[in-house]
Each structure stands twice: as structure tokens, then as C-alpha cells.
C-alpha positions in Angstrom: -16.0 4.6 16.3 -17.3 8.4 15.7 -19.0 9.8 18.3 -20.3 13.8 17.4 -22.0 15.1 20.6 -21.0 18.6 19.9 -21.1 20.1 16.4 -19.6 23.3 17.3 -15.8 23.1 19.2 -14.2 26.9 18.9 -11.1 25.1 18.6 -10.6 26.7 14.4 -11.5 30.3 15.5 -8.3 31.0 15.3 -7.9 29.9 11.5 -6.1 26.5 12.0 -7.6 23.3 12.4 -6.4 19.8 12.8 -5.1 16.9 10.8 -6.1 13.2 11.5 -2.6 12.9 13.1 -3.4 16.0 15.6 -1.1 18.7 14.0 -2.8 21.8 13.6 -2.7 23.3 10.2 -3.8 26.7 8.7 -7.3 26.1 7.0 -5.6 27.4 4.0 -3.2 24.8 3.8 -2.9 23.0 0.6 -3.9 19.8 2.3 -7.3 21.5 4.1 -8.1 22.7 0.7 -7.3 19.0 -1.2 -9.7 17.3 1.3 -12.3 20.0 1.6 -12.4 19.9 -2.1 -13.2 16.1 -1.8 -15.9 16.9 0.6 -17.3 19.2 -2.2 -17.4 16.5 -4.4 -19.1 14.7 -2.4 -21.7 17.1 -2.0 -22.2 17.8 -5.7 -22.9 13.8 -5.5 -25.5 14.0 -3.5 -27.7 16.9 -5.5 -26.6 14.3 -8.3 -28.3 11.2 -6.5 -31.4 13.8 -6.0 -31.9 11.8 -9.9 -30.5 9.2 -9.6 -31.9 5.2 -9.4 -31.7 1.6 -9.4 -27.7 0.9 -10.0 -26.0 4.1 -10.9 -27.5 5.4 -7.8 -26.2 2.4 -5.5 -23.3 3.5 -7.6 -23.2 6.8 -6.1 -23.9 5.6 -2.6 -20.4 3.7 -3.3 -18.4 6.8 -4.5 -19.9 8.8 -1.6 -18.9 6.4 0.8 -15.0 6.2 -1.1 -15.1 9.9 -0.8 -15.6 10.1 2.9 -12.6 7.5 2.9 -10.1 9.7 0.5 -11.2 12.9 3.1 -10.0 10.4 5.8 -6.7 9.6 3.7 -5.7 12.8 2.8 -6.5 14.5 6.3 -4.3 12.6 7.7 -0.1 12.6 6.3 2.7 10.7 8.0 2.0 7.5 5.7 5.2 6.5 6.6 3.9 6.4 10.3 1.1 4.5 9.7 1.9 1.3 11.5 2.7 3.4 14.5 -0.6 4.9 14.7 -2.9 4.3 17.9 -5.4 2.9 15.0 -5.0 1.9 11.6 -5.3 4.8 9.4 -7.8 4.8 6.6 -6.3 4.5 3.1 -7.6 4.9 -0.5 -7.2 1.2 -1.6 -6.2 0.0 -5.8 -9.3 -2.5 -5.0 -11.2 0.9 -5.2 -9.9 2.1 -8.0 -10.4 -1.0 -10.2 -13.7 -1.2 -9.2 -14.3 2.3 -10.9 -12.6 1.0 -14.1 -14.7 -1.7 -14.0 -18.0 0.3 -13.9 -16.7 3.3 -16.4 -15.8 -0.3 -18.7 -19.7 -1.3 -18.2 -21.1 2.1 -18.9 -18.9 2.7 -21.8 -19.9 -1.1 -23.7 -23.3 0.9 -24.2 -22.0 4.5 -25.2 -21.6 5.1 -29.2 -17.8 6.8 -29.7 -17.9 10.4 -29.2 -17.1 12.7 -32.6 -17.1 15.8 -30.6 -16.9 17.2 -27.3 -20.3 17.4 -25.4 -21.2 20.6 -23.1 -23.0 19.7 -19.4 -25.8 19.6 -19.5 -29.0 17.2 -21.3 -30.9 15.7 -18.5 -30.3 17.0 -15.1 -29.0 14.2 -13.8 -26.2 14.5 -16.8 -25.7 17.9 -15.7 -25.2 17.3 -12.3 -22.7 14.4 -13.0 -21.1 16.8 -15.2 -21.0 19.5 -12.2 -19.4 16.4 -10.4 -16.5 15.4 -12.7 -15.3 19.4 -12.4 -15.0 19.8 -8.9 -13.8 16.3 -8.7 -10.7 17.5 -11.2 -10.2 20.5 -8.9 -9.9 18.2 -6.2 -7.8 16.2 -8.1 -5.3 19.2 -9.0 -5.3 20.3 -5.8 -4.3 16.6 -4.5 -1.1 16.4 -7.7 -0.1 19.9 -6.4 -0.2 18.6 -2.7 2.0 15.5 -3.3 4.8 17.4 -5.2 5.3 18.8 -1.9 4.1 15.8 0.6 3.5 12.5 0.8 0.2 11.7 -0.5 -1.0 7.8 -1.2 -0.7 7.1 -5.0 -3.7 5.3 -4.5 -5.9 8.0 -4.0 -4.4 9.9 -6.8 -5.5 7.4 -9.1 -8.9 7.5 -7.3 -9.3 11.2 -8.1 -8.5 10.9 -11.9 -10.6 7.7 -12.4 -13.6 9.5 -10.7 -13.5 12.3 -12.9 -14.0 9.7 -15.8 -16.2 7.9 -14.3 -18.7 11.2 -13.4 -18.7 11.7 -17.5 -19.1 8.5 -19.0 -21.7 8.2 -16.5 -23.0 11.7 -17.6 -23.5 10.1 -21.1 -25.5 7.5 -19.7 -27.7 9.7 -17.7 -28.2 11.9 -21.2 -29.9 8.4 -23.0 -27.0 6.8 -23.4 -25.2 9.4 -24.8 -28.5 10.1 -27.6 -29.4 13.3 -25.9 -26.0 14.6 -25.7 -25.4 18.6 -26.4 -22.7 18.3 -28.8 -20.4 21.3 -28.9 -20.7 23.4 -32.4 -16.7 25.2 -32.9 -17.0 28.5 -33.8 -21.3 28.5 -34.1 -21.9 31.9 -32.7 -19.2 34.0 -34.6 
């Protein structure tokens, strides 16, 4: 259980902060800046769910909630260590991962074939979703460059690179099913 009865602990003045496992880590590191980056993404979900309803907000709620789990995955490394852990570690599970397939699969039955690339924006709701799948890619670049280095679960890599799908088919859909689309024009302002 989480308990936060003091927001404020001085213990990062110094620049470092802790991992789930208790190591302390500069807040530069490449694994502060993976997770922190997933945090990010979750807070461009929320401005998103600001126009959202009915299922692709319930949707959202979902993703929001997996995103809090992948911070809890990546904060904390040692995979290898789990089963030695005072408490089971939280991990990024494929059963999340299918389940995004699954809804980008639903969205996409009612999406005409794209025949050019679209530019964010539309609806603001599209253009939100759109601000979501690019910080979800930076997360997910800073995550690839993280496990060439370090153990990272595979799991939530695949999590990453399905979310960023998932944030523009559902963009589509938030832009009238992909009718009200801004298709980009090569070349129109030369």
C-alpha cells in the first residue's frame, strides 16, 4: 500500500534520487529520464481525456492506469532479482499489450486506408492524442536506448511501441473517423 503523508522529502536536493530497488541514481540517468518520460505521457493523457467519452475515454483511464504500472517497471531494474524482492515487483504484462492490439484492431475496422500522411491536429481531441503518441515515442526511444545498456522487461518495450499506434489510430477516430483528417500536401508552400 502507498501511503504519501509528506509530498516534499529533501532527499533529491542533491540531484540523485531513488530507484524502486533503493539505489540512488543521478536524475539524469537514462532510466530517471525513460520513466519520467512515461509519466509525461501520462500527463499528455490526461489533457487528452479533458475530450474524451463513453469508451475511448474508459480507454484512456486503462492506459493511464498501464502507465503508472510501466513507471513502476522501469523505476525499478534488477528483474533478475525479482523473486528476491521484499514484494513482488510490478511488471508490464503481454496480457497488456494484446489488449492494446485488440482495441487499435477495433478502431482500425472503422478507419478507411490512409493515402497520405495526416498532420496533428483536426478535432482537439485528435490533436491531443496526436501530442500523446510523440512523447509516448520519446519515451519509447529513451526505453530501446536504456535496455541496450540494462535489463529492461521486453514487455514493456512492446507496450511503448503499441501505445504509440494506438494514440494515432485512435487520433483518426477522434478526427470523424478519420473524415476530418488534415492530410499532408508534399511540397504545397514552395
Amino acid at each position: 500500500m502507498i501511503v504519501l503523508n509528506k509530498i516534499y522529502t529533501k532527499t533529491g536536493d542533491n540531484g540523485q534520487t531513488a530507484l524502486g530497488n533503493g539505489v540512488r541514481v543521478d536524475k539524469h540517468s537514462l532510466r530517471v529520464n525513460a520513466y519520467g518520460t512515461v509519466d509525461e505521457t501520462n500527463a499528455t493523457v490526461g489533457l487528452a481525456r479533458q475530450h474524451s467519452e463513453d469508451e475511448l475515454d474508459t480507454q484512456l483511464a486503462a492506459i493511464q492506469n498501464d502507465l503508472f504500472d510501466l513507471g513502476a517497471d522501469l523505476c525499478r531494474p534488477d528483474m533478475e532479482k525479482d523473486t528476491e524482492a521484499e514484494y513482488q515487483p510490478l511488471r508490464v504484462t503481454p496480457k497488456q499489450v494484446v489488449r492494446l492490439e485488440a482495441e487499435i484492431d477495433e478502431m482500425n475496422e472503422a478507419l478507411e486506408p490512409l493515402r497520405s500522411f495526416i498532420l496533428p491536429g483536426g478535432s482537439a481531441l485528435a490533436a491531443y492524442l496526436h501530442l500523446c503518441r510523440t512523447v509516448s515515442r520519446r519515451a519509447e526511444r529513451m526505453t530501446v536506448e536504456l535496455a541496450s545498456g540494462e535489463a529492461v522487461n521486453p514487455s514493456a518495450i512492446k507496450y511503448l511501441n503499441r501505445l504509440s499506434d494506438w494514440f494515432f489510430v485512435a487520433g483518426r477516430i477522434a478526427n470523424d473517423d478519420g473524415r476530418a483528417d488534415i492530410l499532408w500536401v508534399p511540397g504545397a508552400n514552395r
